[in-house]
N, C-alpha and C positions, 0 to 999 in steps of 0.2 A: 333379564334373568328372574327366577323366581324368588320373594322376598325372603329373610327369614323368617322362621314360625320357633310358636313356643307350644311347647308341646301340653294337649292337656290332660289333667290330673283325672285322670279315670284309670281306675283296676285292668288290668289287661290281662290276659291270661294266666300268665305267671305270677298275681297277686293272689291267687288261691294257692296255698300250699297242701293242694287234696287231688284226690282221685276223682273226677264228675262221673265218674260210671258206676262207681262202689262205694260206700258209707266208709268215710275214713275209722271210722273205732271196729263195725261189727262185718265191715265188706258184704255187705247185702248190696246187690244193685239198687241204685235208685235212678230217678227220672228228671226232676226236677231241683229237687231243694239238694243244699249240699252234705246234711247230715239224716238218716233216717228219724224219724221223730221219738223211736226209742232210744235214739242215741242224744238229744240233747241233753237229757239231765246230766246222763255221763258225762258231756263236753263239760258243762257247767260245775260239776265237780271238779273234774282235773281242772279246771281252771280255776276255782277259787282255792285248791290245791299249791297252786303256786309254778302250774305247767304253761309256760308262755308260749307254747304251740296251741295250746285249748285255748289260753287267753284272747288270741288272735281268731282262730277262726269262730270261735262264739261272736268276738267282734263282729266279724264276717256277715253272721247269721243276724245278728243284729242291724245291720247298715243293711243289709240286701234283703229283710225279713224272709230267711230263708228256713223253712221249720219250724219258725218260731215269728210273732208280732216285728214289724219292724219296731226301732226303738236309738234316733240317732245319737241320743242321751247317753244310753246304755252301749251302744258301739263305740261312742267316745272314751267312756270309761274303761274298757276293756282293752283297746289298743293302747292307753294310756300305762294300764296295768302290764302290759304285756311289754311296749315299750321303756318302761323303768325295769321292770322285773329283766328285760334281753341289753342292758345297759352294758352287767357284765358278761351276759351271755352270747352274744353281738349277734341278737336276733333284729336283722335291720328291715324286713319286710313290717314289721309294727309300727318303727320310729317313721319309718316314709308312709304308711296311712296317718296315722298320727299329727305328721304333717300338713297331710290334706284336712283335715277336721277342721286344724287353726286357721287353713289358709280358705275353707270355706264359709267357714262357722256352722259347723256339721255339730252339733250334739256337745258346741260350745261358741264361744265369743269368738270372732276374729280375733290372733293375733299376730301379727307379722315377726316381729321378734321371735315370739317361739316357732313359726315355721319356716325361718333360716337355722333355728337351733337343731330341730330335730331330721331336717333332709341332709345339714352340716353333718350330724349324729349319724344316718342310715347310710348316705354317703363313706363314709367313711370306713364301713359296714358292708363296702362294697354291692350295695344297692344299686344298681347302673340307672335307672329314672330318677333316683335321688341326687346322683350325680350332676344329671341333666338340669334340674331343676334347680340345685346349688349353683349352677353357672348362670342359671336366670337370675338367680336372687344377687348374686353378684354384678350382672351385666344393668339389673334398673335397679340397684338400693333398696330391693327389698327386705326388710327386717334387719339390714346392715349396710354400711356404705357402699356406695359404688366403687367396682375395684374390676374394671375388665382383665386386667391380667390375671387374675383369681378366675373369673370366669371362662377366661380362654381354657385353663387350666382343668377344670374340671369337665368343659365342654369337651377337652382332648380326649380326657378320662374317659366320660361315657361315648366317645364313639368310638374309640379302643375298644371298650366292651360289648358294644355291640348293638348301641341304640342307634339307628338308620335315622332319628329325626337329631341327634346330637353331630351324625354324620355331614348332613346337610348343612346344617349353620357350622361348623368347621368348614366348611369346602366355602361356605358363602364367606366367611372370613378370612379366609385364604384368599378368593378371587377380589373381595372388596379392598382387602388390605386394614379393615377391620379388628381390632386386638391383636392384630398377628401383621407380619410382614405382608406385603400383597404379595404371591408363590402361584403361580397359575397350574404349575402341574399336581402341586399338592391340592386342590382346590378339583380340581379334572380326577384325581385320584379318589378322595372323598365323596366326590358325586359319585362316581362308579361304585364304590361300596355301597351308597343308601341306596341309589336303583339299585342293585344287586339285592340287596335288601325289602327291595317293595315299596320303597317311596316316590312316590308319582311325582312331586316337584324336582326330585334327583335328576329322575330318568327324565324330563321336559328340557333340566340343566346341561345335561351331558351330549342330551339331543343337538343340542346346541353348540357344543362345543365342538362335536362332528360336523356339523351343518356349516360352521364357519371357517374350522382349521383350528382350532384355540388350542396352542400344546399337541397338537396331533397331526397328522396328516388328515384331509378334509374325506368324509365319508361320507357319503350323502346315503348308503343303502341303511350304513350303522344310525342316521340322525334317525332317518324313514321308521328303522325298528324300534327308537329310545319314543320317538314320538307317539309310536303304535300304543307300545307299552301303555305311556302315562295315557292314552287316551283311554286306555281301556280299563284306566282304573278312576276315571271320570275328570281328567282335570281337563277343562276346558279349554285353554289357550295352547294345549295338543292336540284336543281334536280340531280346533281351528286349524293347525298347521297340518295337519294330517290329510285334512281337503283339497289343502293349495299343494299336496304333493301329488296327491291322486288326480285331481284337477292338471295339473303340468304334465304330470308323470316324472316329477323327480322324487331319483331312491327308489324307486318301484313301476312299473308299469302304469300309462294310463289309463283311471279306470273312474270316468264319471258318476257312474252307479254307488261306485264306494265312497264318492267326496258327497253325491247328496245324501246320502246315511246318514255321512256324520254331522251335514248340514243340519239334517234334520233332529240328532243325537243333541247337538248342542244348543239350536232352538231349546228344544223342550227344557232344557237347563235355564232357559231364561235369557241368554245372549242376547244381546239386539244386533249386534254385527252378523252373527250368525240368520239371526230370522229374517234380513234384509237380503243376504246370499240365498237364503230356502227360497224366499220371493223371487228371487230373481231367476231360478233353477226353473221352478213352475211356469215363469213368465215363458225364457225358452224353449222351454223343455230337457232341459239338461240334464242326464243323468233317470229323469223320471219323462211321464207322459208331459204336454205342455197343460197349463189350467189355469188359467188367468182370475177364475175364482180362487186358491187356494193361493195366487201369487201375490190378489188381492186383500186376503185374510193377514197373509203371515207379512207383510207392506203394515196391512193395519196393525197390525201385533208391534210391530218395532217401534213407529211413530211412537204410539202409545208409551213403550219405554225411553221413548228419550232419541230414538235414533235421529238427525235432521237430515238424513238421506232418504231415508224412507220417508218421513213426512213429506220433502219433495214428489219421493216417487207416486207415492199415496195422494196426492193431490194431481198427478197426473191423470191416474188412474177415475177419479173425480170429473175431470176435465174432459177425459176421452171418454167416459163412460162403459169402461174397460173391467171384467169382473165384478162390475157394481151398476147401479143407474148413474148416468149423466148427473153431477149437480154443479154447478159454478160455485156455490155460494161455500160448498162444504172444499175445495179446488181452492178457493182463496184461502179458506182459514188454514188449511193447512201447508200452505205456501210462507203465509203471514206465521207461523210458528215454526217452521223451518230460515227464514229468514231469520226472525227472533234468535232465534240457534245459531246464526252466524255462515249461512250455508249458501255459499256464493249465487248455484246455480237457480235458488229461491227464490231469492232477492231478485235476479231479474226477471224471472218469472212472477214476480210477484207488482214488480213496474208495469211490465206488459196488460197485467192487469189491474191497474187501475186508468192504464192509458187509453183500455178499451172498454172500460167500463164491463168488465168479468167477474161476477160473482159479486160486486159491489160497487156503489157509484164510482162513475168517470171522475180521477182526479188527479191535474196533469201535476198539479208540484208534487201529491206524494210520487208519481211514478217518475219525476223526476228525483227525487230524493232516493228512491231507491237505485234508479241507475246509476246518481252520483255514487252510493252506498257499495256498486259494484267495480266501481272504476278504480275507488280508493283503495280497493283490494289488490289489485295490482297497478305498476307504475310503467311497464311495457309491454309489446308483442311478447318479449321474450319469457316474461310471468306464467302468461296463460296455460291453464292444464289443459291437453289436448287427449280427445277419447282416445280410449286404446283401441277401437276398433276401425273407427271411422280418422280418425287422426285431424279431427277438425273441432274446434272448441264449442260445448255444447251452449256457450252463451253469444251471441252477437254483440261481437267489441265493436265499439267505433273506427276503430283502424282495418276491419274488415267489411266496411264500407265506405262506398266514394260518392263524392257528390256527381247527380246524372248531370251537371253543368260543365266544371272544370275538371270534372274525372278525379282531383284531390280525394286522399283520404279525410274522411269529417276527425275533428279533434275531440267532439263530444258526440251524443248519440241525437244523429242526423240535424247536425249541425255544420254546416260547412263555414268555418268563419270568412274568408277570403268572400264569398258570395254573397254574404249576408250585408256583411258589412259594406259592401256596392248597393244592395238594397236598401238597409236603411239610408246612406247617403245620397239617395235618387230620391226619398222622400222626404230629406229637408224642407224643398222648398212647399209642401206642401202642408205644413203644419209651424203653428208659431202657439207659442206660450206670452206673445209681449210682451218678452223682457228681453232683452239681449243676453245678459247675463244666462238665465234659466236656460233658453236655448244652448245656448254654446256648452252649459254646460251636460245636458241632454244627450248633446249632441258628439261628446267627448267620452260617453259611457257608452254609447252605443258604440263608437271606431273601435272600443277597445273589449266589446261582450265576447265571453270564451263560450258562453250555454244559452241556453235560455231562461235561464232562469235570474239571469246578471240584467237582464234586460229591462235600459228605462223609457218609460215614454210619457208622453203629455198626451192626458186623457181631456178631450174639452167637454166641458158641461154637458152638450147635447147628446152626450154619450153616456149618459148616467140616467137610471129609470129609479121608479118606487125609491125616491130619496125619503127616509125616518129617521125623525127623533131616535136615538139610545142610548145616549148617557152621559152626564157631564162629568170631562175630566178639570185635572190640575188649572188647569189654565184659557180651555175652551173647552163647548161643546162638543161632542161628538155624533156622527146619522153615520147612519147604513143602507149604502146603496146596491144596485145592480148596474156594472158596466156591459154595458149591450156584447162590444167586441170581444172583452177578455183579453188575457194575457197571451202573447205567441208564444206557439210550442217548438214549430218548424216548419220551415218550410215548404209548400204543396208545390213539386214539380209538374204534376199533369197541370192544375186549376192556374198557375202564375203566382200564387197569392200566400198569406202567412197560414198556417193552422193556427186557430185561435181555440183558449177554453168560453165560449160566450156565455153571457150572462154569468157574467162572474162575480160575485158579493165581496163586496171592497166597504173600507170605511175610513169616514170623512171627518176633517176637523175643518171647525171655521178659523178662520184668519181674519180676525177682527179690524176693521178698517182694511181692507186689503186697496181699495181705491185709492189710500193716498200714500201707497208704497212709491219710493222715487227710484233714481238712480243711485243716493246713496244709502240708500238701506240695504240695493242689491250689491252694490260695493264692498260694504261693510261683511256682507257674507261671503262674497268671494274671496275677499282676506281670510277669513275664518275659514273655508274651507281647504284652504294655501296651506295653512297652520296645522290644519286636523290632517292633509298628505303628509307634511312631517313629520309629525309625531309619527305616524301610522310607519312610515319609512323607517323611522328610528327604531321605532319596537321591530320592523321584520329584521332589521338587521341584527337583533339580537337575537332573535328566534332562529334565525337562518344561521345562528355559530350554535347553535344545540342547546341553548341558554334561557332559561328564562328571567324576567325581573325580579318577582316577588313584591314587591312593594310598591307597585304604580300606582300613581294618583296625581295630578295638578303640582302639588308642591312639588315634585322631581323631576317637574320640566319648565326648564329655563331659556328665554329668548335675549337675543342679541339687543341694545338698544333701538336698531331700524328693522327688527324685527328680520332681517335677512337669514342669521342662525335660530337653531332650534338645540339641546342641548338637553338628553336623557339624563340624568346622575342619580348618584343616592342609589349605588349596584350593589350597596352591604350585605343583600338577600339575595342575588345573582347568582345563578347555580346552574348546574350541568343540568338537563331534563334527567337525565337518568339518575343522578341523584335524590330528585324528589320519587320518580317510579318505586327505586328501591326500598325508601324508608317507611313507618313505619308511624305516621302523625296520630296514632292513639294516644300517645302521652306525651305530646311536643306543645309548648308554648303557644300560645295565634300573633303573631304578626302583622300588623298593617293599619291601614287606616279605613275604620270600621265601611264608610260608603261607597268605598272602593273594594272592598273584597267579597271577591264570590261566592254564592252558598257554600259549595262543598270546602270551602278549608273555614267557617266556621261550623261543618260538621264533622272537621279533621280528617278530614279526604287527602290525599297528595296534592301538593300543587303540579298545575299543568299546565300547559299553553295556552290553551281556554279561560284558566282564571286571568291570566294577562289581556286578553281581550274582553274579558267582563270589565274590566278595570279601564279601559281604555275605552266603552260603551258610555259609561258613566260621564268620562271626559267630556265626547262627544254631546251628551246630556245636557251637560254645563253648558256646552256651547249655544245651543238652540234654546239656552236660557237668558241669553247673551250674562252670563254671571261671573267670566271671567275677564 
């Protein structure tokens, strides 16, 4: 529905109390100005005379320099005089400029105080926009406290009398339940007087209330006319609607021609929703000739606003060379900023391209990252949005392909894990790390990889090129090398063999004496890494009831004497996740122990599942410190 508005403080026709065709004192026609210029003095007499009709429109002539210099000084002063001087003579058109002076600082100082005094004063003076604006002053504490039922009050007042925008916020008050009872017909009723009246958000309201049934019997020819109206009096979220009826053909005949009109009517207002439909119209031809130029212009026009559809589309356009020249590079950027925008069908477009090296170097973790980025968007078949033309989803899910082996649907994208996992198990025996330990444990990540990207493997020396010096860390050196193979992507069914990213840039730490590593050093960590499964277990199990810890750290995990148990506590900060989404950590305390907690809640961020796993990093930390 459309929001409330407060109406603003400008002269409307009826704040001249003159003739515009004839000089109020000597009825000469005139043209422009409101008094003939032999009639000012005169005004100016009767006015310092003590006549608060001259008072007032010299004012007039003063604020609008009409005949005379403008002078907001002098217009202040004269409505002021006119307004004390019609105090007793309930001349209330002066108290309500008057009003606006203070509440502008027109030809004086802001003062709130005195412009609840004097719209209170005009109001009462049966001024009907002073009315209006009493209700405002009362509905935000302007120049007096907040008091909605005063303002219900008066907002009654002036749409009784006949202000179509006091009409409006009555009817929105009605329907929100807002200072007044929620009353749906009284609210339907009010909207029908402001559109009756000319107010375009009324008539978008009422449209609406036809359109759905709301208190009425449902009319769709009556929404079709409420909506024609407001669009013709420029409100845009009716000429939107007004396309998709001419477009359907409901409430009026189908008529393509008239929805790109206004396609095009509400573009040029600046819509981006709008200039993505204009593109798309030009793309078809719909309603107009087809012109993959202009489809391509008005594509570029939305992006540019913000749309993430169009940046999509507009990168296709990019990609296909469609309306524009061919370029990959400008096809990625604006994939990558549609993407940025959260727009599903981008992001995998935007994987696709870096998995083939399109518009920017080949690189399989980001396009892995972003197809994770699309998968997390939905959680089944059943999620997926399916076009409306084509009824097939414009992304390639993993579930909408099978491996060309076991026919299985892949679980991730072209990933068959049943298959895989027989391949790495076929290549056990052809690779050793000698350790037993290290193998087995190798070999326990790979039975259990859901992606590719889970994937671990033992790289041996002779598979490392241009090994460099680059920098010494905490505890060892660090070089950077290039592994020949690279990391697997997926599987090749024609070749038999893995997709690899080769010559992949990896880096190396030395492991100082690593010759006289025994069996119980590798012992010692496979304890350790016993320890680090339970914790990790521990924590999913409280993440998997919606909970998170808040205070993780070493001290709150406690082991059995044979070290058989493991033992979370210390849940004093234990909270629902949605509890943390909701609130509000600008002025909340910090909590925790300082090497354990994550940037963002020392930059008073919410806590979130992710700070529990920073916390539980650090843990890990410790471990390969051996410091616990």
């Amino acid at each position: 529905m459309e929001n409330k508005l407060n109406k603003p403080n400008i002269l409307d026709k009826n704040a001249n109390t003159v003739n515009t065709k004839n000089c109020l004192y000597c009825n000469k026609i005139i043209t422009e100005e409101l008094f003939c210029k032999e009639c000012i003095n005169s005004v100016k007499k009767l006015a310092e005379n003590g006549d608060e009709v001259a008072m007032f429109n010299l004012a007039i002539c003063y604020k609008n320099g009409e005949g005379i210099e403008m002078n907001l000084e002098k217009a202040f002063y004269w409505f002021q005089k006119a307004a004390e001087n019609a105090a007793e003579n309930g001349y209330g058109r002066a108290m309500f400029n008057l009003a606006i002076c203070y509440e502008n600082g027109e030809g004086t100082e802001k003062n709130l105080e005195k412009v609840f005094y004097w719209y209170q004063k005009a109001a009462e003076n049966s001024v009907t926009e002073a009315m209006f604006q009493l209700a405002n002053c009362y509905n935000n504490g302007i120049g007096t406290e907040k008091n909605l039922e005063k303002g219900f009050h008066w907002c009654q007042k002036a749409a009784e009398n006949g202000d179509e925008v006091a009409m409006f916020n009555l009817a929105n008050s009605y329907y929100n339940g807002e200072e007044a009872e929620m009353n749906l017909e009284k609210a339907f009723y009010w909207y029908q007087k402001a559109a009756e009246s000319g107010y375009a958000g009324a008539m978008f309201n009422l449209a609406i209330f036809y359109e759905n049934g709301i208190v009425i019997e449902k009319n769709l020819e009556k929404a079709f006319y409420w909506y024609q109206q407001a669009a013709e009096c420029g409100h845009e979220r009716a000429m939107n609607n007004i396309t998709l009826y001419y477009t359907n053909g409901v409430g009026t005949e189908k008529n393509l021609d008239k929805a790109f009109y206004w396609f095009q009517k509400i573009a040029e207002y600046g819509a981006k929703d709008a200039m993505n439909n204009l593109a798309i119209c030009y793309e078809n031809g719909t309603g107009t000739e087809k012109n993959l130029e202009k489809a391509f212009y008005w594509h570029q026009k939305a992006a540019e606003n913000g749309d993430e559809i169009a940046m999509n589309n507009l990168a296709k356009y990019y990609e296909n060379g469609e309306g524009t020249e061919k370029n990959l590079e400008k096809a990625f950027y604006w994939y990558q900023k549609a993407s940025e925008n959260d727009y599903t069908d981008a992001m995998f477009n935007l994987a696709i391209c870096y998995e083939n090296g399109k518009g920017t170097e080949k690189n399989l973790e980001k396009a892995f990252y972003w197809h994770q980025k699309v998968l997390d968007k939905v959680s089944s078949k059943d999620e997926v949005e399916l076009c409306n033309k084509c009824k097939k989803s414009h992304i390639c899910y993993p579930w909408y392909e099978q491996c060309n082996e076991c026919k299985q649907p892949y679980i991730h994208y072209q990933w068959c894990q049943q298959c895989n996992v027989k391949r790495f198990q076929h290549d056990f025996p052809k690779w050793t790390s000698g350790s037993e330990f290290i193998d087995k444990f190798i070999q326990e990540a790979q039975h259990n990889v859901k992606n590719s990207y889970e994937i671990l493997e033992w790289i041996p020396y002779n598979k490392l090129s241009s090994i460099n010096y680059y920098d010494k860390g905490g505890f060892s050196e660090i070089y950077k090398a290039i592994w020949s193979d690279g990391p697997i992507f997926s599987w090749n069914s024609d070749k038999q063999q893995w997709n690899r990213q080769t010559d992949y840039e990896v880096i190396l730490k030395i492991l100082n004496n690593s010759s006289s590593l025994n069996s119980k050093f590798f012992d010692e960590w496979q304890d350790r890494v016993q320890l680090l499964k339970k914790i990790i277990l521990g924590l999913k199990v409280i993440h998997e009831s919606n909970l998170t810890h808040g205070d993780f750290h070493d001290g709150n995990i406690l082991m059995s004497d044979n070290y058989d148990e493991l033992f979370i506590i210390d849940l004093g900060l234990c909270k629902p996740i949605s509890d943390f989404q909701d609130s509000d950590n600008n002025n909340n305390e910090i909590y925790g122990v300082l090497p354990y907690m994550a940037p963002e809640i020392l930059r008073r961020n919410p806590y979130i599942l992710a700070s529990d796993i920073y916390s539980i990093s650090m843990i890990m930390w410790e471990f390969t410190l051996l410091s616990m």
